[in-house]
N, CA, C and O atoms as CSV, one atom per row, in Angstrom:
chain,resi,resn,atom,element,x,y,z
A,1,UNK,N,N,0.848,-1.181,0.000
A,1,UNK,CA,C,0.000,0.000,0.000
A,1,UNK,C,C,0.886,1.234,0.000
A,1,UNK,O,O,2.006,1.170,0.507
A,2,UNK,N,N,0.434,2.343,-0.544
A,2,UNK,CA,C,1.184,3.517,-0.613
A,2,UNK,C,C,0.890,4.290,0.289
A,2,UNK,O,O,-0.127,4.952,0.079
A,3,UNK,N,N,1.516,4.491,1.428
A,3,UNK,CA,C,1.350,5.703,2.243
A,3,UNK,C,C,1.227,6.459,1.951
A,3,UNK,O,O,0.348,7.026,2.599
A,4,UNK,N,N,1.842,7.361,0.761
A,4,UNK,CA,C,0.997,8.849,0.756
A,4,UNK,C,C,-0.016,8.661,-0.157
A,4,UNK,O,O,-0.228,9.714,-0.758
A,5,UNK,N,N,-1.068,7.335,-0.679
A,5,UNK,CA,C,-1.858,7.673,-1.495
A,5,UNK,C,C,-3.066,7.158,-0.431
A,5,UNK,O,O,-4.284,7.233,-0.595
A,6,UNK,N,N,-2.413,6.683,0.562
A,6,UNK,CA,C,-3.530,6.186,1.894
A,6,UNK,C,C,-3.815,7.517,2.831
A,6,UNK,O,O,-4.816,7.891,3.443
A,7,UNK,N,N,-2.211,8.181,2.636
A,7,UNK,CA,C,-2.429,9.860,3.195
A,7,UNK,C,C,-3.663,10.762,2.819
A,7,UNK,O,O,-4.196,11.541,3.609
A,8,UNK,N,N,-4.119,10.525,1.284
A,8,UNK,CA,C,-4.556,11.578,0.136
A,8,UNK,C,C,-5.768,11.117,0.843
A,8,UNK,O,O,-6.505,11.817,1.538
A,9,UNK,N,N,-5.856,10.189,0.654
A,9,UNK,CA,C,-7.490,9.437,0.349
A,9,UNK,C,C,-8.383,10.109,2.002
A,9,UNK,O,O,-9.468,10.654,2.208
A,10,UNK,N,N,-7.231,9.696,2.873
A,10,UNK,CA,C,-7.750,10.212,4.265
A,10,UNK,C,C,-7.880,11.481,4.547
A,10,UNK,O,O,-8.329,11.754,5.660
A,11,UNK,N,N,-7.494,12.672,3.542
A,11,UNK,CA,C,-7.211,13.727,3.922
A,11,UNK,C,C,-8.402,14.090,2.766
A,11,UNK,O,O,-8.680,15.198,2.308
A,12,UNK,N,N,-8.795,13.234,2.563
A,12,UNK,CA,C,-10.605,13.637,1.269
A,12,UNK,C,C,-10.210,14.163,-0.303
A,12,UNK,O,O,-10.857,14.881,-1.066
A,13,UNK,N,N,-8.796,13.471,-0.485
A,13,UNK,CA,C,-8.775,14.072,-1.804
A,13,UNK,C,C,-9.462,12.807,-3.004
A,13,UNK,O,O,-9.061,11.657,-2.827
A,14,UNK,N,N,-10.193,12.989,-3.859
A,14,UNK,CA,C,-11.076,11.600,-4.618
A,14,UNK,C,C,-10.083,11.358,-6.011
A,14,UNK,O,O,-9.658,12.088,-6.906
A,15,UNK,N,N,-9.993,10.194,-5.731
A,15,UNK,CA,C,-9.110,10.053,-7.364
A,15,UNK,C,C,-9.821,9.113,-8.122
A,15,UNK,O,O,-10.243,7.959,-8.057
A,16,UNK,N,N,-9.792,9.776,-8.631
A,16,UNK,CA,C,-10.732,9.012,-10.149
A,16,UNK,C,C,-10.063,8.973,-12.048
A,16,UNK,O,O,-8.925,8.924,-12.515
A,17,UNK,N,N,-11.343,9.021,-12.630
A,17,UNK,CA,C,-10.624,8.725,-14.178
A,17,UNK,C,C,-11.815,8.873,-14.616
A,17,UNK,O,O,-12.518,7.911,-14.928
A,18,UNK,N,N,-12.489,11.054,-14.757
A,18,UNK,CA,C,-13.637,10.906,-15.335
A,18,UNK,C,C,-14.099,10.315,-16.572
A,18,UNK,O,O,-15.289,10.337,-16.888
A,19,UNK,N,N,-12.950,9.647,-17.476
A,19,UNK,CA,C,-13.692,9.414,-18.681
A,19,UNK,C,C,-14.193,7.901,-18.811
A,19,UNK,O,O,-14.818,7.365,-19.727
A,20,UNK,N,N,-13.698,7.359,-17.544
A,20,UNK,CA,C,-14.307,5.802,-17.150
A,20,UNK,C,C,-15.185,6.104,-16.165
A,20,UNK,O,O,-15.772,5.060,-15.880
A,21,UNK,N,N,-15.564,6.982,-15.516
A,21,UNK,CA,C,-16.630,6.874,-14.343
A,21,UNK,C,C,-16.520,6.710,-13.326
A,21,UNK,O,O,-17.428,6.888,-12.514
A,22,UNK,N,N,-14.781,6.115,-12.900
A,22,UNK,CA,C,-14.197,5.229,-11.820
A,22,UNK,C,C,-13.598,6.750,-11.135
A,22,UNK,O,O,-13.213,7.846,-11.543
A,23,UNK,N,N,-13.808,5.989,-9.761
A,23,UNK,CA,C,-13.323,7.038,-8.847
A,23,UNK,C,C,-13.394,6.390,-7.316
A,23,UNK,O,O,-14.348,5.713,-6.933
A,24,UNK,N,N,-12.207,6.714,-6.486
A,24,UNK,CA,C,-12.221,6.213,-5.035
A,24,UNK,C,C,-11.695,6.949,-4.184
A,24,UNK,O,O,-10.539,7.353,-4.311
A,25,UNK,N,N,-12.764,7.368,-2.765
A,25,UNK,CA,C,-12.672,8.303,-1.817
A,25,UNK,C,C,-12.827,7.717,-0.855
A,25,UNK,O,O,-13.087,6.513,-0.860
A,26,UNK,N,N,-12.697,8.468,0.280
A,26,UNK,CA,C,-13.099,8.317,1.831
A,26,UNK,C,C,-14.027,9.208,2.259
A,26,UNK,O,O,-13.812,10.419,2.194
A,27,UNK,N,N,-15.066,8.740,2.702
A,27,UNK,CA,C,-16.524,9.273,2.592
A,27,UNK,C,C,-16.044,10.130,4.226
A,27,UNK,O,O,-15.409,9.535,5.097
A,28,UNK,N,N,-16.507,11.591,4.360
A,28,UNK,CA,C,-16.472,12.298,5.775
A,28,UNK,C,C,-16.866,10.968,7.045
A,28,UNK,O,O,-16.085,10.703,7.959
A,29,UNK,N,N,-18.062,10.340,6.868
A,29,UNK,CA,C,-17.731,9.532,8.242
A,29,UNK,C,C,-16.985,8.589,8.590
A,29,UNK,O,O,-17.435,7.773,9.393
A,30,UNK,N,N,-15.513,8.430,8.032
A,30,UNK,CA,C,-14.822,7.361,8.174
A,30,UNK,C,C,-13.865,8.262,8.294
A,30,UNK,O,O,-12.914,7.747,7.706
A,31,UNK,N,N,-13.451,9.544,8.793
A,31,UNK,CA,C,-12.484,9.958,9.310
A,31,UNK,C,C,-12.668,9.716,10.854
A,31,UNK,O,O,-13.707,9.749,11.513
A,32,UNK,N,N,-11.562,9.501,11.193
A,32,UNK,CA,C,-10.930,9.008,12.975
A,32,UNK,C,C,-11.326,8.002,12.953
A,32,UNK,O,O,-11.743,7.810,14.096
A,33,UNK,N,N,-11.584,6.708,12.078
A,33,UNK,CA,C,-12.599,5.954,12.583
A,33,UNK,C,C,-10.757,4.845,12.820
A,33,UNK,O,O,-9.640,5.139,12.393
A,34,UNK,N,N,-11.178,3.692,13.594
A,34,UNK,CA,C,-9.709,2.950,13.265
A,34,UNK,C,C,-9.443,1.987,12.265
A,34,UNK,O,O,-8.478,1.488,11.686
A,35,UNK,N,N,-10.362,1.937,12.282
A,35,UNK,CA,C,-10.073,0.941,10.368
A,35,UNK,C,C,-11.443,1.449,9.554
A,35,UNK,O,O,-12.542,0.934,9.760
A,36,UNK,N,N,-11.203,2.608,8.534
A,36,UNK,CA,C,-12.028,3.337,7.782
A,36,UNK,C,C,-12.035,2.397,6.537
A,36,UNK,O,O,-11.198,1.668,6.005
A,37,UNK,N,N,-13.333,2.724,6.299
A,37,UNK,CA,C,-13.665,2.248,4.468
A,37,UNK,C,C,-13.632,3.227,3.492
A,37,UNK,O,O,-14.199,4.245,3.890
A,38,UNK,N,N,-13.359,3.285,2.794
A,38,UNK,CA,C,-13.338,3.671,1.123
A,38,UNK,C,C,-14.300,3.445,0.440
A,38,UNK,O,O,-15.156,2.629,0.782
A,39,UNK,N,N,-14.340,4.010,-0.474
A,39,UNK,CA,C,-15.773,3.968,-1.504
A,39,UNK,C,C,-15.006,3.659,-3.049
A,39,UNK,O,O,-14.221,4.536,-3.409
A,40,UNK,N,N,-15.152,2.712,-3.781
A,40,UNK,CA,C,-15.034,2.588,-5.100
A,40,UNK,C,C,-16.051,2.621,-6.042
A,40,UNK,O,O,-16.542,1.499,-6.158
A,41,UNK,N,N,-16.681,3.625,-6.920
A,41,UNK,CA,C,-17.761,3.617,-7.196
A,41,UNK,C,C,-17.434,4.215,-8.999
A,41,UNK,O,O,-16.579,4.972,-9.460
A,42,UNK,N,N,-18.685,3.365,-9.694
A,42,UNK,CA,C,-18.072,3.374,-11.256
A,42,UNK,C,C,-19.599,3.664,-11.504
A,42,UNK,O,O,-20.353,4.114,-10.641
A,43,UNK,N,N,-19.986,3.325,-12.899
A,43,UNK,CA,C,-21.161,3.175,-13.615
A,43,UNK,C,C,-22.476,2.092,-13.405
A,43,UNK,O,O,-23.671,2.122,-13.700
A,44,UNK,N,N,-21.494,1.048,-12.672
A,44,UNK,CA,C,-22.090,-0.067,-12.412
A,44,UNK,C,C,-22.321,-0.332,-10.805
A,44,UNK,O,O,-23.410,-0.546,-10.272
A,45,UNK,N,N,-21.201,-0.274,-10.242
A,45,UNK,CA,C,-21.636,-0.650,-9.035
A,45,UNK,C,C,-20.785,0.713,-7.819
A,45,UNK,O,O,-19.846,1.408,-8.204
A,46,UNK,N,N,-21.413,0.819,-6.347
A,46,UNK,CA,C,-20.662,1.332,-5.838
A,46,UNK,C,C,-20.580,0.219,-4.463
A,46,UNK,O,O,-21.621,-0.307,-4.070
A,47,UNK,N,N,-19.003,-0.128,-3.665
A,47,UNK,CA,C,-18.884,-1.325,-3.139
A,47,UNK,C,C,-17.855,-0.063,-2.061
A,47,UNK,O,O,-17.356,1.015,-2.386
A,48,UNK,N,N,-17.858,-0.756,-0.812
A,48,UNK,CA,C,-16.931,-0.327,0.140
A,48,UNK,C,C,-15.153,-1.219,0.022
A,48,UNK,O,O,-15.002,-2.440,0.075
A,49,UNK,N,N,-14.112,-0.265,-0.129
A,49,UNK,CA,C,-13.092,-0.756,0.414
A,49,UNK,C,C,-12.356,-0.619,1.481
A,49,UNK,O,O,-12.849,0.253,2.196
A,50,UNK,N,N,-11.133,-1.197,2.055
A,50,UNK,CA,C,-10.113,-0.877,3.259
A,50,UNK,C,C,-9.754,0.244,2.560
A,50,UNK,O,O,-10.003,0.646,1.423
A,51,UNK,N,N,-9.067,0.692,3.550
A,51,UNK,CA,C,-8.037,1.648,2.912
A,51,UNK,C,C,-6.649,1.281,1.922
A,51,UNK,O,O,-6.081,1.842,0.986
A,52,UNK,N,N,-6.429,-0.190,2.819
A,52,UNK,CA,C,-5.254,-0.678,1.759
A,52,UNK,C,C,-5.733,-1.095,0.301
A,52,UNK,O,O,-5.053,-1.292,-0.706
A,53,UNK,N,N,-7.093,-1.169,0.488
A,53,UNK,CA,C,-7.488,-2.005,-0.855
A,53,UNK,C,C,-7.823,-0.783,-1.601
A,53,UNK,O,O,-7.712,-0.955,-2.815
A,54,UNK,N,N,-8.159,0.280,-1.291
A,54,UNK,CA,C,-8.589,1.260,-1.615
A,54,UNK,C,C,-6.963,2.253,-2.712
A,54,UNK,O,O,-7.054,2.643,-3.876
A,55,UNK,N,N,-5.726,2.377,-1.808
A,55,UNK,CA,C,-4.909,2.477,-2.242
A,55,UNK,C,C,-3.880,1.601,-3.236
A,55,UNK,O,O,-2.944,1.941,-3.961
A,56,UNK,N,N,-4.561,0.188,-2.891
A,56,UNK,CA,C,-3.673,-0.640,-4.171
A,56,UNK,C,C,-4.443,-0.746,-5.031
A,56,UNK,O,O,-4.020,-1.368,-6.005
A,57,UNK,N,N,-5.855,-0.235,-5.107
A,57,UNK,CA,C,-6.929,-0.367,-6.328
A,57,UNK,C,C,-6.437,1.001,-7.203
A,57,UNK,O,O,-6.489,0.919,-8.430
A,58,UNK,N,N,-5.819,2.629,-6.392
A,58,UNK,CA,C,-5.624,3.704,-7.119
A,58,UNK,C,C,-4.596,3.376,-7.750
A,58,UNK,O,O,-4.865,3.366,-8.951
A,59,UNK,N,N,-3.154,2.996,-7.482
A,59,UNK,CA,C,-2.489,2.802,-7.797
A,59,UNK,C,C,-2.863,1.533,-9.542
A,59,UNK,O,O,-2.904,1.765,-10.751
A,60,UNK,N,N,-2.996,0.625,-8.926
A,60,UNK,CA,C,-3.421,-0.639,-10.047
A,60,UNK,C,C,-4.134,0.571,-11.025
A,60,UNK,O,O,-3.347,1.281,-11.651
A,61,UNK,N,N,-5.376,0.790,-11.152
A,61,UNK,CA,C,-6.022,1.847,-11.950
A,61,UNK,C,C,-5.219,3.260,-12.598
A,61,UNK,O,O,-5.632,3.979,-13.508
A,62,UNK,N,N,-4.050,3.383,-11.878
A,62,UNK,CA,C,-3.647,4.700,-12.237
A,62,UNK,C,C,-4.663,5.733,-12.275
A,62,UNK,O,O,-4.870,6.460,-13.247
A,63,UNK,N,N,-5.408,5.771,-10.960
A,63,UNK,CA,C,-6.212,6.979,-10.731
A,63,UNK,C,C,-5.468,8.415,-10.208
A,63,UNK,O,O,-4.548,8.319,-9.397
A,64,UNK,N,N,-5.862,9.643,-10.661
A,64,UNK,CA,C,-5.531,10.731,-10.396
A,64,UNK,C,C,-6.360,11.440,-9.632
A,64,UNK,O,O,-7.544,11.123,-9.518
A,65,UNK,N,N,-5.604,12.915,-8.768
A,65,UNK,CA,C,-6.924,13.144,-7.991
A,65,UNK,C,C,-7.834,13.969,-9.444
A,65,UNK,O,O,-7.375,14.199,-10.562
A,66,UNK,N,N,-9.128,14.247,-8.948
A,66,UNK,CA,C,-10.200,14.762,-10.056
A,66,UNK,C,C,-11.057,15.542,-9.488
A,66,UNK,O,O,-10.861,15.860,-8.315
A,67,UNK,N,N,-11.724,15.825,-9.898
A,67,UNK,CA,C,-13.419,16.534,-9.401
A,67,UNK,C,C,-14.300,15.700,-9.533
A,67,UNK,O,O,-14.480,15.224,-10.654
A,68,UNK,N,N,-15.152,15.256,-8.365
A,68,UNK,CA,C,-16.432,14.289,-8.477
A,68,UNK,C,C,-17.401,15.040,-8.890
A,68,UNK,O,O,-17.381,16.243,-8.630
A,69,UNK,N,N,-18.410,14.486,-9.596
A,69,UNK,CA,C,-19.467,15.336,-10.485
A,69,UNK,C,C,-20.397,15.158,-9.407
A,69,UNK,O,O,-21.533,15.228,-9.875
A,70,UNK,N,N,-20.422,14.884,-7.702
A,70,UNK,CA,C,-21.300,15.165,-6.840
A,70,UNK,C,C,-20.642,16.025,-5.826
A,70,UNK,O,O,-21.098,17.088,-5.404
A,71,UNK,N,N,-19.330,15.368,-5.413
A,71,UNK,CA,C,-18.654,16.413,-4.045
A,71,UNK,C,C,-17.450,17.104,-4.583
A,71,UNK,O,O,-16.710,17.626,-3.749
A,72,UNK,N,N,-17.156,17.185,-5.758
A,72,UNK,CA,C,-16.164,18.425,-6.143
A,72,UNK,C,C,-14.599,17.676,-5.867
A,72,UNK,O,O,-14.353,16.470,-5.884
A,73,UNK,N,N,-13.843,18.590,-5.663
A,73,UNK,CA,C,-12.476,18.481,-5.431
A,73,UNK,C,C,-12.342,17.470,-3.942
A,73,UNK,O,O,-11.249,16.933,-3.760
A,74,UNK,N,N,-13.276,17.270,-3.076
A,74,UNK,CA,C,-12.720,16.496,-1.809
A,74,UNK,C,C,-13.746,16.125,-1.180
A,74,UNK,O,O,-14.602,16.978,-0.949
A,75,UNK,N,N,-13.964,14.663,-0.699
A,75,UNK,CA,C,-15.035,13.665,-0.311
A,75,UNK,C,C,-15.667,14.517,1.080
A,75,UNK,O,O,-16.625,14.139,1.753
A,76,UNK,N,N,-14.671,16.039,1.353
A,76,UNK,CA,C,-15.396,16.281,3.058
A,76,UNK,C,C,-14.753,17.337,2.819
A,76,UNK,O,O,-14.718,18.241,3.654
């Protein structure tokens, strides 16, 4: 897992790939929590991840941070 992309995610930045739909954040109530979930959410489905899974899914995807076409520049 990448620490600073486990940093990003916790600190509400959303990385996605608007021209696939794909995008993965940390939703505001999973800050302080001790093992927070992630959100991976596409066209098809939206499913909860860890955070590690969450960061080896951005990475694998080569997601960038983006603007969500619901919460903007940051999940909080």
């Amino acid at each position: 897992m990448s620490q600073i992309t486990a940093s990003h995610l916790q600190a509400g930045i959303i990385f996605g790939d608007r021209l696939a739909g794909e995008y993965v954040y940390m939703p505001a109530g999973e800050v302080g929590v001790s093992e927070p979930l992630c959100v991976f959410e596409n066209s098809k489905e939206r499913r909860d991840l860890s955070l590690a899974a969450a960061a080896a899914l951005v990475q694998k995807l080569s997601l960038r941070p983006v603007r969500h076409p619901r919460f903007g520049l940051r999940s909080y």
